[in-house]
C-alpha positions as CSV (number, residue, x, y, z in Angstrom):
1,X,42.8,-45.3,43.3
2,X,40.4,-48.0,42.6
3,X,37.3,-46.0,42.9
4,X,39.4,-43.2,40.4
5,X,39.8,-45.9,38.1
6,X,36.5,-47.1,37.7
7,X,35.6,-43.8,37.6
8,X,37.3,-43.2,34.3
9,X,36.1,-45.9,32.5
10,X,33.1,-45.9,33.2
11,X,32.7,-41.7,32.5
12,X,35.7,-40.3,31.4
13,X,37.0,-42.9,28.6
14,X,33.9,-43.0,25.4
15,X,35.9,-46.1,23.8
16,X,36.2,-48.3,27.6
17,X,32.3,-46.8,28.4
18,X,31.2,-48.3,25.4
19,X,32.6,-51.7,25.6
20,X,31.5,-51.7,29.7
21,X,27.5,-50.8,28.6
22,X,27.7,-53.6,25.9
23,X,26.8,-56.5,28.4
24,X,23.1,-55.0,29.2
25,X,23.1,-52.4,31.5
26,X,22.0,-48.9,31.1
27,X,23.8,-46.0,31.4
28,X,24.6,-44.5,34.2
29,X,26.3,-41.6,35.8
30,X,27.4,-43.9,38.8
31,X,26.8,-41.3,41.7
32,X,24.4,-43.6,43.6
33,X,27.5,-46.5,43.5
34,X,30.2,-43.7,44.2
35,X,28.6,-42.2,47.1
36,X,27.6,-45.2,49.0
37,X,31.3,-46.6,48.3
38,X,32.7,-43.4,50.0
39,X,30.3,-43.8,52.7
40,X,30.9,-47.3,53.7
41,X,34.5,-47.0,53.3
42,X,34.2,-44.1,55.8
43,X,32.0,-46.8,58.3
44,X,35.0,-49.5,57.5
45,X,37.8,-47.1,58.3
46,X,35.4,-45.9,62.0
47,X,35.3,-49.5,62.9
48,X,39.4,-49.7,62.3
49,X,39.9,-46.2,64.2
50,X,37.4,-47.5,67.3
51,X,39.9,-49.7,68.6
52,X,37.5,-52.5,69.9
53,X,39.1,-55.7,70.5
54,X,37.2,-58.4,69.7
55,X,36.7,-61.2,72.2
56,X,37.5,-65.0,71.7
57,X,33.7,-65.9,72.1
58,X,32.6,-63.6,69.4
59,X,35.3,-64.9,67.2
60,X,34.4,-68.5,67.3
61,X,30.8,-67.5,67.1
62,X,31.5,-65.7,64.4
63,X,33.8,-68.3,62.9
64,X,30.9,-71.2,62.8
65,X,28.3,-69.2,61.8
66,X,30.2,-68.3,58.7
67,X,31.3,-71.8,57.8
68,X,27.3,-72.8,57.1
69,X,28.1,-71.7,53.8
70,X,28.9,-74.7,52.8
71,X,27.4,-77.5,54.4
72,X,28.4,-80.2,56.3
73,X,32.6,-80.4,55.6
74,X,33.0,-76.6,56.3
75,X,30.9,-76.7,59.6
76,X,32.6,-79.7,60.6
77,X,36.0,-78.5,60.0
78,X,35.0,-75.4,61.6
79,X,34.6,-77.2,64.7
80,X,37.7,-78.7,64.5
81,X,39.3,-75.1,64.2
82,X,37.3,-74.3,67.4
83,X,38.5,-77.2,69.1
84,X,41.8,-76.5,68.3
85,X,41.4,-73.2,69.3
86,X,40.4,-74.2,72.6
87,X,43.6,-76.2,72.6
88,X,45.3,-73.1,72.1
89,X,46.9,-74.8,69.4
90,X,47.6,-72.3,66.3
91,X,47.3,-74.7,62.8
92,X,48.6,-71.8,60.8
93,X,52.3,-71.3,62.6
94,X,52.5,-75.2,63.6
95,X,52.0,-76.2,59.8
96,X,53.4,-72.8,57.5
97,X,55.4,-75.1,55.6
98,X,53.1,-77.9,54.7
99,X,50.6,-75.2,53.5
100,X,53.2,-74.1,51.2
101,X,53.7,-77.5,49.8
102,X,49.7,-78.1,49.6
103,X,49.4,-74.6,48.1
104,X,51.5,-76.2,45.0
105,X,50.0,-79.5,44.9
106,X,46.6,-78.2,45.0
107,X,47.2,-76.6,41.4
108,X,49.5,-79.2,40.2
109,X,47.4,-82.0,40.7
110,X,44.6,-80.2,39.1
111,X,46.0,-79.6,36.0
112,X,47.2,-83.0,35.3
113,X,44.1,-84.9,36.5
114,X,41.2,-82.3,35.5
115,X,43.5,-80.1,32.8
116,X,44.9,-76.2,32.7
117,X,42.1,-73.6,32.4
118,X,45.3,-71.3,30.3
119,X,44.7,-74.0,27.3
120,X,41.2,-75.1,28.4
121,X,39.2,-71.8,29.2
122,X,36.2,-73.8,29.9
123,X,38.1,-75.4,33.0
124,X,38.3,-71.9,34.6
125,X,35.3,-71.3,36.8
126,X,35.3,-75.4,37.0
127,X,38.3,-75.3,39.1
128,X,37.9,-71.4,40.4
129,X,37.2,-72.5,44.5
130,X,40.2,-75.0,44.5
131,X,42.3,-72.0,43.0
132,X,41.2,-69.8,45.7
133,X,42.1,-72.2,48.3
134,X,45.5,-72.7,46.8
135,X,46.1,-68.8,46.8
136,X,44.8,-68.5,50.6
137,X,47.1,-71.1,51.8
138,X,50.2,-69.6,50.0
139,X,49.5,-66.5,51.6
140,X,48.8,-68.3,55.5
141,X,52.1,-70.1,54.5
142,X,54.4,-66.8,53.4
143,X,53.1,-65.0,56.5
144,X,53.9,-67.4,58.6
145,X,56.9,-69.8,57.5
146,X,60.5,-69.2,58.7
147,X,62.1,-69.4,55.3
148,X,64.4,-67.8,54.2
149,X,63.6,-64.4,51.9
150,X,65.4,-66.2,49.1
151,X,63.3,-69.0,49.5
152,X,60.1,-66.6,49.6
153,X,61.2,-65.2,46.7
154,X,61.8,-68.1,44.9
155,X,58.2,-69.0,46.0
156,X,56.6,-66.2,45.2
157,X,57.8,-66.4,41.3
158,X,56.5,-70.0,40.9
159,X,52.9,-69.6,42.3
160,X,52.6,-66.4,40.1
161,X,53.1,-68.8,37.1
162,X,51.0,-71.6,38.7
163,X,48.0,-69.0,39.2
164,X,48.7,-67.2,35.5
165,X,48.2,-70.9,34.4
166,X,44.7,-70.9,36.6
167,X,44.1,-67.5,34.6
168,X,42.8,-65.4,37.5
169,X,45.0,-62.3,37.6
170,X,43.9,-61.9,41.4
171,X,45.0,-64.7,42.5
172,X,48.4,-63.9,41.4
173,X,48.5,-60.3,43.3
174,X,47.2,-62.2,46.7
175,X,50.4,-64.2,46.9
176,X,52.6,-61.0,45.5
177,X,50.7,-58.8,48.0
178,X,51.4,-61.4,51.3
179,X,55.4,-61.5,49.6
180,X,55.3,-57.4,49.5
181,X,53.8,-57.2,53.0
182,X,56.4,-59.5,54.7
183,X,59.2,-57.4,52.6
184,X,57.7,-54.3,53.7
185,X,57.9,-54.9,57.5
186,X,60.5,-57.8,58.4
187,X,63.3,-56.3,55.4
188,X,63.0,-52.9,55.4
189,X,66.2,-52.9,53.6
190,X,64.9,-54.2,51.1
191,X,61.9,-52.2,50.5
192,X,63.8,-49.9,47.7
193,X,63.1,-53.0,45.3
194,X,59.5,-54.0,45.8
195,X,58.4,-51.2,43.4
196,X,60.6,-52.7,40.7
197,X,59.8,-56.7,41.8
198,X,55.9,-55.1,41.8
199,X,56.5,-55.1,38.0
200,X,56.8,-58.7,37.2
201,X,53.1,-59.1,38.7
202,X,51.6,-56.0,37.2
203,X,52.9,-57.2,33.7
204,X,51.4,-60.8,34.4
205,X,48.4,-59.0,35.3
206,X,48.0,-57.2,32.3
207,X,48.9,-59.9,30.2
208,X,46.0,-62.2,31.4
209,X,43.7,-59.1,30.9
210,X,44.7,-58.5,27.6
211,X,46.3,-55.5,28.0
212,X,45.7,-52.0,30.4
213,X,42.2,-51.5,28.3
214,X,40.6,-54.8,29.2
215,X,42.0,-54.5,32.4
216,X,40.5,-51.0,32.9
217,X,37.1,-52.3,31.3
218,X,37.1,-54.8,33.8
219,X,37.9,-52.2,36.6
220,X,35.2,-50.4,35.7
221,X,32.5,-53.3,34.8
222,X,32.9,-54.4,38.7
223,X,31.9,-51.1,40.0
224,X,29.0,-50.9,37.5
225,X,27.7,-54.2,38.9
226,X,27.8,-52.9,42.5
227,X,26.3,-49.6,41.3
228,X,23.5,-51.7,40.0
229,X,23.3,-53.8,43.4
230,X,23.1,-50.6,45.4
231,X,20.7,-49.4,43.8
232,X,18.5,-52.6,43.5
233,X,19.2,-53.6,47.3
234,X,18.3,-50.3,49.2
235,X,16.8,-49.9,51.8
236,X,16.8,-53.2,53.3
237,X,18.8,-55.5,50.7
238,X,18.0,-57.8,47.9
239,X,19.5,-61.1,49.4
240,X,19.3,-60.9,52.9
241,X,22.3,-62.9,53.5
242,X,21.8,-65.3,50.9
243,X,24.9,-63.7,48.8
244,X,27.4,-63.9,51.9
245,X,26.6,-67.8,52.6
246,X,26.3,-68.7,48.9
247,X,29.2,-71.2,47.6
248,X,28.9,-69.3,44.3
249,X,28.7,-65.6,45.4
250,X,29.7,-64.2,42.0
251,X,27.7,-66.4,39.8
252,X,24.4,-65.9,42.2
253,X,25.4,-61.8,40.9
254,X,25.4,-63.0,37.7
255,X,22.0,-64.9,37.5
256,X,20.4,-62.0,39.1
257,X,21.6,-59.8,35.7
258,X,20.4,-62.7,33.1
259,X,24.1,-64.2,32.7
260,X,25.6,-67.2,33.2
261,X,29.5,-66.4,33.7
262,X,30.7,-64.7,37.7
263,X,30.7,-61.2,38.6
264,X,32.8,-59.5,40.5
265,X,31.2,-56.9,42.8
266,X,33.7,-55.1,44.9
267,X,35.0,-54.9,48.5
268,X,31.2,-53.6,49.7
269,X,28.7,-55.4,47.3
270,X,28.2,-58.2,49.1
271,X,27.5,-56.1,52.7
272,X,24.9,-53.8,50.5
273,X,23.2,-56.3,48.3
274,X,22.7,-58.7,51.4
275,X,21.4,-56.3,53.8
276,X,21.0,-52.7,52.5
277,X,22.1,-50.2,54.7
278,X,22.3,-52.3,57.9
279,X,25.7,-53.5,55.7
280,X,27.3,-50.5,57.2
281,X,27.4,-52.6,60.7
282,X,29.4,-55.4,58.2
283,X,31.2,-52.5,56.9
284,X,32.6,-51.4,60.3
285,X,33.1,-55.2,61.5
286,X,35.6,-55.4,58.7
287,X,37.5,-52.5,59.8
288,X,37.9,-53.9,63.3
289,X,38.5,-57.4,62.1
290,X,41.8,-55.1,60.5
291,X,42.6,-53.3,63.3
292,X,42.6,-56.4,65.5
293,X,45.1,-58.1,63.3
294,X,47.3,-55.8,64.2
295,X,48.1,-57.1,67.2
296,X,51.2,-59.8,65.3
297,X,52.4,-59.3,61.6
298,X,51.6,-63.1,60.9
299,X,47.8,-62.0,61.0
300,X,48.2,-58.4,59.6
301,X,49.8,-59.8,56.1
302,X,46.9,-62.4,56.3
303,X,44.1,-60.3,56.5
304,X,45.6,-57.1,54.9
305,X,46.4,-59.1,51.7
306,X,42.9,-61.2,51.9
307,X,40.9,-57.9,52.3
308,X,43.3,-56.1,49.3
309,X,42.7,-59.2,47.2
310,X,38.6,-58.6,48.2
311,X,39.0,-55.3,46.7
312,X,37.7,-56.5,42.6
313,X,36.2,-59.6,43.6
314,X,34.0,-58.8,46.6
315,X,33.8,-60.7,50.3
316,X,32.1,-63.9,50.5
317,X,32.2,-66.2,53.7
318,X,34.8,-68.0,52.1
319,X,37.3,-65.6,52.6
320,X,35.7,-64.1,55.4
321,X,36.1,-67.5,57.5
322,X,39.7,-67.8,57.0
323,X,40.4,-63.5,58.2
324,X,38.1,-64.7,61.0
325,X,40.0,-68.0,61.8
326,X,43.4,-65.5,61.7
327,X,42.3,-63.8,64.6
328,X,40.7,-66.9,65.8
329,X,44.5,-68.6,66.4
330,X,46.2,-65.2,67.7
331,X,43.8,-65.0,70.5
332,X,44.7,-68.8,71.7
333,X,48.5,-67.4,71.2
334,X,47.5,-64.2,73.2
335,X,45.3,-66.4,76.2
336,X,48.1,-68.8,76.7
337,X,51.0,-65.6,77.2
């Protein structure tokens, strides 16, 4: 659907085409973008069909290696998490309700210190990383909390306004997609209203775009950046990592295009412009990491909803550290059983 509708604006629409090519770059028939996003989609859905099971070791490895993107608090948090780990103490389920609360007064306490990027636009990338962290910890907190559906309902409607306040639209369909997730699979009686409840965060969506053109525009704009990193990263890639561990992922995109605002690059920029075609062994590590949070619906909505959310935006080690650290506290759960 995603791929469809970039697609479209970037071919099929002359009006949306137009207003997409405006920004600098030339025009293209996308092919090169659209082929090697079919084929490393097919890689990430192999490495979700091979069933591997990853061990705890490669986990934690994995979990501290990622967290040197932002030295020295992340890597020493990141031990922490390992110790815990070792502990066999999950932080996620033991505090689900405090990372609700947090996930409120992160925002909160931004606006009325710093100010609200919705009146102040120049705030917006200022306060972009607290944001995320806000959204991520809503999402750990839905997943894993014992509220009621009421309450997670409730929830659900005031981070959406919190977020639309922030003025990133994808921030308010990560929390709606953990909320729709945990509908779909612990209320299945309930499942005959998410399509209509999917509305109110569609319509927010397309407010904060400006309406189903600028969204579309954007759409299409993302896949015409990672078009343009495909083809300036094969064979071997352009950053060689340097994209993955950067704690500005979508400005560093920018800069390398002559602008100073944040692109968004899609769910398999970052894998490409880092390392080419050896992203394809990323690409398949991302469908396992999936298939191995399917081992408890706590970690499924987690990392389903993270890697949905990744879809416009991209991966960066951010997000990656957090799908890692998931699986991280379901295999201290699974050692001590």
């Amino acid at each position: 659907m995603y791929l469809a509708l970039s697609l479209y604006a970037n071919y099929f629409d002359g009006d949306l085409r137009e207003i997409i090519y405006s920004r600098g770059f030339e025009p293209s028939m996308l092919l090169l973008g659209t082929v090697y996003a079919l084929a490393f989609f097919s890689v990430f859905a192999l490495g979700y069909a091979s069933r591997i099971k990853l061990s705890p070791a490669f986990l934690a490895a994995l979990f501290l290696v990622l967290s040197f993107h932002d030295s020295p608090v992340i890597p020493i948090l990141a031990v922490l998490v390992v110790i815990a780990y070792k502990l066999r103490i999950n932080l996620f389920r033991l505090f689900p309700h405090i990372s609700l609360l947090v996930a409120l007064l992160i925002p909160l306490s931004l606006y009325i210190v710093i100010g609200v990027p919705f009146f102040e636009r120049s705030l917006r990338y200022e306060l972009v990383g607290p944001l995320v962290l806000a959204a991520i910890l809503a999402v750990i907190g839905m997943a894993y909390s014992k509220v009621s559906l009421q309450w997670k309902t409730l929830l659900v409607a005031v981070y959406s306004i919190v977020f639309f306040f922030g003025t990133f639209r994808s921030l308010v369909l990560l929390v709606y997609l953990s909320y729709f997730l945990i509908v779909y699979f612990d209320y299945p009686h309930f499942r005959r209203w998410l399509l209509a409840l999917s509305a109110v965060p569609l319509l927010l969506v397309l407010g904060m775009s400006g309406g189903l053109n600028a969204l579309l525009v954007r759409i299409g704009f993302t896949f015409l950046v990672f078009h343009n990193l495909v083809r300036l990263s094969l064979p071997w890639g352009f950053f060689h990592g340097a994209l993955l561990f950067s704690d500005n992922p979508r400005h560093l995109v920018a800069s390398m295009f002559g602008a100073s605002t944040n692109y968004t690059y899609f769910f398999f920029g970052q894998p490409i412009a880092d390392f080419g075609i050896l992203g394809a062994l990323e690409a398949f590590l991302l469908g396992v990491l999936l298939y191995n949070s399917e081992r408890s619906r706590e970690s499924f909505v987690v990392v389903l909803s993270l890697m949905l959310y990744s879809l416009d935006p991209g991966v960066d080690a951010f997000v990656m550290l957090f799908i890692v650290g998931t699986l991280l506290f379901f295999s201290s759960e699974s050692n001590a059983t």
